[in-house]
N, C-alpha and C positions, 0 to 999 in steps of 0.2 A: 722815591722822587723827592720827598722831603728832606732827607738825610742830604742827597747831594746837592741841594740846592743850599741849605742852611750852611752846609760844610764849604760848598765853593772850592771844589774835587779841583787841583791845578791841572791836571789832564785835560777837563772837558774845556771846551770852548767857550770864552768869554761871554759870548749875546749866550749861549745857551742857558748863562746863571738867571735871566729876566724870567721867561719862559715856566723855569724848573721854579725858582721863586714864587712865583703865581700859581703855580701847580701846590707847593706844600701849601697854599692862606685857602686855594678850596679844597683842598683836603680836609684843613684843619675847622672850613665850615662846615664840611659837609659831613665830620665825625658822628654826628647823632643823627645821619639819615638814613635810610635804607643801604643796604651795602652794594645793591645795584646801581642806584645812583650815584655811593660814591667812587667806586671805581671808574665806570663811565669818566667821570671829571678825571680820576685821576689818568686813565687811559689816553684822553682829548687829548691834556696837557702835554704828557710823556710823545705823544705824536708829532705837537704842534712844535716842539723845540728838534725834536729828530729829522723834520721833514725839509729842514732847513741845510741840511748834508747830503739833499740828493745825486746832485752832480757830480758828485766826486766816483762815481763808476759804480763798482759792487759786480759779482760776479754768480755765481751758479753757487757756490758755497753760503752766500752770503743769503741769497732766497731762501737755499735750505735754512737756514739756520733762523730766519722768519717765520716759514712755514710752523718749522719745530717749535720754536717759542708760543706762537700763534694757540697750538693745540693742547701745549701743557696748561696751557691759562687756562683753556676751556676746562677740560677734562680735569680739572683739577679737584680739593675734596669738597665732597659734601654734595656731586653728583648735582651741581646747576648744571640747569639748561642752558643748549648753546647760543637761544635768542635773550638769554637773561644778560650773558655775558658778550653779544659778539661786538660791540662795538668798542671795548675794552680789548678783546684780544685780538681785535684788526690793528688797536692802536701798537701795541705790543709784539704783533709781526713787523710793522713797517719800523718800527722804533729799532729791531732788531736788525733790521735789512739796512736801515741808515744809515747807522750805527758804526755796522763793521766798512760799508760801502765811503765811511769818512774816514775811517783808520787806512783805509786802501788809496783813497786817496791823497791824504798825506805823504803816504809811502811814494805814489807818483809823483809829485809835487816836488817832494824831495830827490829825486832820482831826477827828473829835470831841471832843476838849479844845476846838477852838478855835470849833464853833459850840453853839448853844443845842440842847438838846432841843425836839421836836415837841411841840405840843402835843396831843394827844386827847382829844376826850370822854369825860369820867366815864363808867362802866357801857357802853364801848361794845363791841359784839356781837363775842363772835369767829364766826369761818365755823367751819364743822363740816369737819375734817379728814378727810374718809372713805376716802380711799386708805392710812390705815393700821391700818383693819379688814381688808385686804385684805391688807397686808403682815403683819400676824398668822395669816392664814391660810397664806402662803407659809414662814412660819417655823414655824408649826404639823407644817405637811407633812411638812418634811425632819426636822425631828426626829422624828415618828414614824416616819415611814421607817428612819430611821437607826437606831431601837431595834431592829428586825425586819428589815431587810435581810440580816443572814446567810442567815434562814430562806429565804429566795427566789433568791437568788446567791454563787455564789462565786468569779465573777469579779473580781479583784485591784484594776480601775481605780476598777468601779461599786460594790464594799465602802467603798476607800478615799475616793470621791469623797462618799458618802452618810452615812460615820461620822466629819464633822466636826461632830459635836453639842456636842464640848464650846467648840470657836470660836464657833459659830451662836448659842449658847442665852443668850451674851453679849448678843445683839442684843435679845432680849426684857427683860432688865431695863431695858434702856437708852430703848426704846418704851417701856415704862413707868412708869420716870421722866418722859419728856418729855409724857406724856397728862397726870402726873400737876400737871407746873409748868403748863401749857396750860390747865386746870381749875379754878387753884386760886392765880392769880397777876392781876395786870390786863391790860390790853394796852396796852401804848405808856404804864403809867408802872411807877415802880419801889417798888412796893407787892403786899403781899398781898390777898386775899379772905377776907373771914370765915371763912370753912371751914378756914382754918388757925389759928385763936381758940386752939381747943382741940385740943389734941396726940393726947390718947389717945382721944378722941371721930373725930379725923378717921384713926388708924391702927383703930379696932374697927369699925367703918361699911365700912371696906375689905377689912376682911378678911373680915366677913359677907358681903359680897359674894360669896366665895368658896367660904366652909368649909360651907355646908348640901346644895351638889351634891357636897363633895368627901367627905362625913361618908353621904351619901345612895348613893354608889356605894361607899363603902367597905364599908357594911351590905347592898348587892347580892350581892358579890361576898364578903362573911364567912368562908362557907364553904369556898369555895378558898385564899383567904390564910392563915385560920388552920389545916387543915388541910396543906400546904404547910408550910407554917413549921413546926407541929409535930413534923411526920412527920422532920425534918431536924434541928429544934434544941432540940425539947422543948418541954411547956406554958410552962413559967415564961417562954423565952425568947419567946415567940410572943404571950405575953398582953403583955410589957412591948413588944414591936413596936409589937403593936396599940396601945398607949396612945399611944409616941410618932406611930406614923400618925397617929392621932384629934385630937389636938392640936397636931402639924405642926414637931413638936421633932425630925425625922429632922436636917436638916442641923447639928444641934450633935453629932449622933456620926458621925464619919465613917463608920467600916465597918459604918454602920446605918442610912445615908441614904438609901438602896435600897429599905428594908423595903417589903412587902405592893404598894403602889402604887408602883411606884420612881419615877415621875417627880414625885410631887408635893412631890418635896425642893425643888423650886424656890417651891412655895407657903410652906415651910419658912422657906428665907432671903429671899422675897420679904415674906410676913408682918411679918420684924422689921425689914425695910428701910423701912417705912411707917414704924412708930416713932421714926428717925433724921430719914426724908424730912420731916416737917413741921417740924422745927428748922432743917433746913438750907435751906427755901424759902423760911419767915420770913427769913432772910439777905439768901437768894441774889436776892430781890424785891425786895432794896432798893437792890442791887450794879448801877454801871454798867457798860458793855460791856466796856472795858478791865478792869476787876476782874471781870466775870465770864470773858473769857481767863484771865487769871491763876489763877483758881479752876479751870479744868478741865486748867491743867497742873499745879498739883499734885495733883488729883485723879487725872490719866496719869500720875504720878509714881509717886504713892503705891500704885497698885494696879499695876503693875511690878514692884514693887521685891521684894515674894516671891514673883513668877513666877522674876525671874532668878535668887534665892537656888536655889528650886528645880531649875530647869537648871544652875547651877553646884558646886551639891552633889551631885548625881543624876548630874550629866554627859551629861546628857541633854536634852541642846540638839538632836537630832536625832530623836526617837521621834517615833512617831507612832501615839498616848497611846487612840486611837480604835477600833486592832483588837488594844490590847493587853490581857491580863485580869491578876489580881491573882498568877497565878502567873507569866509575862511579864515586867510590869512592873517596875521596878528598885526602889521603893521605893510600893506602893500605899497606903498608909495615909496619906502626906503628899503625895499627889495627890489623894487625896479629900478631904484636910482642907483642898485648897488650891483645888479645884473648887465644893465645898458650901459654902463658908466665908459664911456670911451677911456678915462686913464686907465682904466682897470682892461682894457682890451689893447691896450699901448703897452702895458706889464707884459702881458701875456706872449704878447708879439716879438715884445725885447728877448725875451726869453725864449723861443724857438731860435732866435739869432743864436746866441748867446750857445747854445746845444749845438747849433750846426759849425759854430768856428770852433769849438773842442773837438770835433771831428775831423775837419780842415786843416787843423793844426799837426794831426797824428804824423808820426814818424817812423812807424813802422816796428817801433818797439813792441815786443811781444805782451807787456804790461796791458797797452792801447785797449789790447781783446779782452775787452771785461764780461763776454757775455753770451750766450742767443740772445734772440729776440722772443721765443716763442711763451718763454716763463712769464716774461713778461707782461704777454696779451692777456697770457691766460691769467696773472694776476686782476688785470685791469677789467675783466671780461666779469672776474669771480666777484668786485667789489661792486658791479651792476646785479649779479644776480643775488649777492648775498642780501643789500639792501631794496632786492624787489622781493624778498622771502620775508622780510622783515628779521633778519639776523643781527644785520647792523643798520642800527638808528642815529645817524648822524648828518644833520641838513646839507642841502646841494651844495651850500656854498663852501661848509668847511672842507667835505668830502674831496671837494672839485683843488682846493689849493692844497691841504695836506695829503693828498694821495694819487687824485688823476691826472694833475698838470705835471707836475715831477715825474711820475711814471714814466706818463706818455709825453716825455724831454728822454729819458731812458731810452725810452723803445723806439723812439724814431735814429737816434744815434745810433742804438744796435744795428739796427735793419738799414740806414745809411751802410754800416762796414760790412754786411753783410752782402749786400749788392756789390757795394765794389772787389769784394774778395769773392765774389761768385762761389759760394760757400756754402749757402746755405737753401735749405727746402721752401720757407715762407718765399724770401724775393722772387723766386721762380713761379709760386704758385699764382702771387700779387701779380706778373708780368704776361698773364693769360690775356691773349688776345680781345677773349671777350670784355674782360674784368677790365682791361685799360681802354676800352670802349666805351664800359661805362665812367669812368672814370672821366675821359676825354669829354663827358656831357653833365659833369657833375653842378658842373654854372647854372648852363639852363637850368636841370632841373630843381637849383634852389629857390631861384628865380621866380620859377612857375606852380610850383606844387600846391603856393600859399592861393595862388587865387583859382584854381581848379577844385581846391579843396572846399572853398567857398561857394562857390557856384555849385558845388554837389551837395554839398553839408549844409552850409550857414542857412538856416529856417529859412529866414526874411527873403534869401536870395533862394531858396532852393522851392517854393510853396509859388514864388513867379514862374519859376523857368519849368521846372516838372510837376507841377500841382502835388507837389509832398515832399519830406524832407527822403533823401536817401539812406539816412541814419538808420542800423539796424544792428545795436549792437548784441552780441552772444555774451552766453554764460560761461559757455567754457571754450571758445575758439575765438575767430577771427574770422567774421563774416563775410562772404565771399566776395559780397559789391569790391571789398578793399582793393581786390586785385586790381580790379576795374580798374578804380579809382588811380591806382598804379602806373597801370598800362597805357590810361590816358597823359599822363603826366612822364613817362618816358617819349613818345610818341608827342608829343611837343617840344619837348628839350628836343629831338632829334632831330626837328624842323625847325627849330633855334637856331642849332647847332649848325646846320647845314645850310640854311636859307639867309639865316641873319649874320651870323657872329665871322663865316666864313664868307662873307660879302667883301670884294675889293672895296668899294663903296665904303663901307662901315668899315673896314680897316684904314681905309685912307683917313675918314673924317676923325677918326681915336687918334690916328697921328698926327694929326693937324694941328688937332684941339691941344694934343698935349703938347705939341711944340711950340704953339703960340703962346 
């Protein structure tokens, strides 16, 4: 890494000299430390500059050939351990995966300057993508789980493995984005849809969409939030809560992003990323494939670049930010302004665009098929469980931008061409009746989970309502209440779902509101 960074290889890619640069000055401090530590560094770096090439495709050869790098690191001489070494030879697989997946796309880049675009029929149909109501549901899951998983276990692996929420939760902006360019873009040319005319018309219609169940459970549940809150911080402090809940301004104050409903900080910065999102599609619909690469690596640039600030001030390149609490933690106040941060949920966003018009854009060239999907998962599946083993040690936040946002931009693309070429085993399996069932309730049940959870768990509220907390957690399982806790929390979404969200009423007033 030193060698080509000093040398300044004409091959590599211009931003990648900054990156490799910084990579040889902590090498070259970290010469006299442990040789675990210094690889580590050296591994981060060699990640953080590769991770910046993920778009550009990559194919089945190219995982191999990660995998393989991956394991010569480990296995290498002198018989270290694989927990001494994994977070070096994750960096090292992905570097390799990037790597060759940027030389591949060059090669397409190139081969598209030099033929024409497809043509397509005006107005023509897209297929209905339904295997990612299903992958909303699967992310639904594990977050809620993750919020309440102590209450049920205290096993070390099944904590660790279950409270990567703040990696995961990455994934749903990102689906987001891509429903939202899939919607609202053409297919196969490079133009917008009316629905992007109007800017604040197409952010208030979306967010209606949201805020009458989320305003309608807030007034459910009144009484315990604002008693709670007051009992703890006083009226004044508990009335301005509530306002920011009710209006969805949690994620502009960090150590208040939490308040009454905690999860719906993400309605928060997801809200104002609509706002952005329709400026940047008018863009990014007009952008060919080559500038649309280029646009999702500075967009992996830019949303980086104060993760790393924070691991290199903090020094906390190794926590793991998930079973930590604000007394724990080494600086909580600029981890939550750096988790809530609505720009940083606007990055996220632009970028699931940005995946889904490279897809929109295909032509049918054999090139296009860069892939399955299944490697993929199962990449993205293995970097949850490797860092719930403690293999790889490297905090939520680098993890989340050098390896699971770019994946899971990968993997959704895959499984987008995978669906529409009816080709393949996942989409079919995602399209199970049941599975888009749950899927079709995946709102509610984000919606809901947080304050069901409360009322069974949270002492203060659980020691009123059943004279005890329901918390019980195991040593080596998952306590059975958990299901419960579950079953009650489907079983409202599904009354949600069907009593409220599916109301002529509340549909009519979501369109009102937004057309007003």
């Amino acid at each position: 890494v030193a060698i080509l960074a000093q040398e300044r290889v004409p091959h590599l890619p211009l931003f990648l000299s900054g990156p490799l640069a910084m990579a040889a000055a902590q090498m070259e401090r970290a010469r006299e430390r442990p040789l675990k530590r210094g690889l580590r560094l050296a591994g981060l770096a060699a990640a953080a500059g590769a991770a910046c090439s993920v778009t550009w495709g990559g194919g089945t050869a190219s995982a191999a050939a990660a995998s393989a790098a991956g394991t010569a690191f480990v296995s290498g001489e002198g018989g270290a351990a694989v927990s001494d070494y994994g977070t070096a030879a994750l960096a090292v697989g992905l570097s390799a995966f990037y790597a060759l997946s940027w030389q591949r796309g060059k090669a397409l880049g190139e081969a598209e300057a030099t033929t024409a675009e497809a043509a397509v029929a005006e107005g023509a149909k897209k297929p209905r993508i339904d295997s990612f109501d299903s992958l909303r549901f699967f992310l639904i899951f594990y977050i809620a789980s993750g919020h309440f998983i102590a209450t049920a276990t205290s096993n070390a692996v099944l904590l660790t493995a279950a409270s990567q929420i703040n990696v995961v939760v990455g994934a749903f902006f990102v689906l987001s984005g891509y429903v939202a360019a899939y919607t609202t873009t053409e297919l196969g040319q490079r133009m917008g849809s009316k629905r992007l005319d109007n800017s604040v018309e197409f952010a208030v219609t979306r967010i209606m969409g949201f805020w009458p169940l989320h305003l309608f459970v807030l007034v459910c549940f009144l009484p315990m939030f604002f008693w709670v809150d007051m009992s703890f911080n006083g009226a004044p402090v508990a009335l301005w809560n509530g306002f920011l809940s009710v209006f969805l301004l949690q994620s502009w104050f960090p150590l208040s992003a939490e308040v009454w409903n905690a999860p719906t900080w993400f309605l928060s910065a997801f809200g104002f990323a609509f706002f952005g999102l329709c400026y940047a599609l008018r863009v990014l619909a007009t952008l060919k494939k080559a500038e649309l690469r280029k646009a999702m690596v500075f967009l992996t640039l830019v949303a980086l670049v104060p993760r790393l600030s924070y691991s290199y001030d903090l020094k906390a390149w190794e926590i793991f930010e998930g079973t930590l609490s604000a007394k724990t933690h080494p600086n909580y106040a600029l981890f939550n302004a750096l988790r809530f941060s609505p720009f940083a949920a606007l990055l996220e966003v632009v970028m699931g665009a940005v995946a889904c018009r490279l897809v929109m854009l295909d032509s049918g060239k054999p090139g296009e098929n860069t892939g399955a999907s299944i490697p993929i998962l199962l990449t993205l599946l293995s970097i949850i469980g490797l860092r719930a083993a403690g293999i790889v040690e490297l905090n939520d936040m680098l993890v989340r931008s050098l390896a699971f946002i770019p994946l899971w931009c990968v993997f959704l693309m895959r499984i987008h061409r995978e669906t529409v070429a009816k080709s393949a085993m996942l989409p079919r399996l995602l399209c199970s009746p049941r599975l888009l069932f749950m899927g079709g309730i995946f709102f509610p049940i984000f919606i809901v989970h947080g304050p069901i959870g409360q009322l069974m768990y949270r002492k203060a509220v659980a020691m009123k309502v059943w004279g005890k907390v329901l918390a019980n957690p195991q040593p080596n399982g998952v306590d059975w209440f958990f299901g419960v806790y579950w079953l009650a929390v489907i079983l409202a979404a599904a009354c949600l779902d069907k009593f409220f969200l599916q109301s002529n009423k509340v549909k009519e007033f979501s369109k009102n509101t937004g057309a007003a």
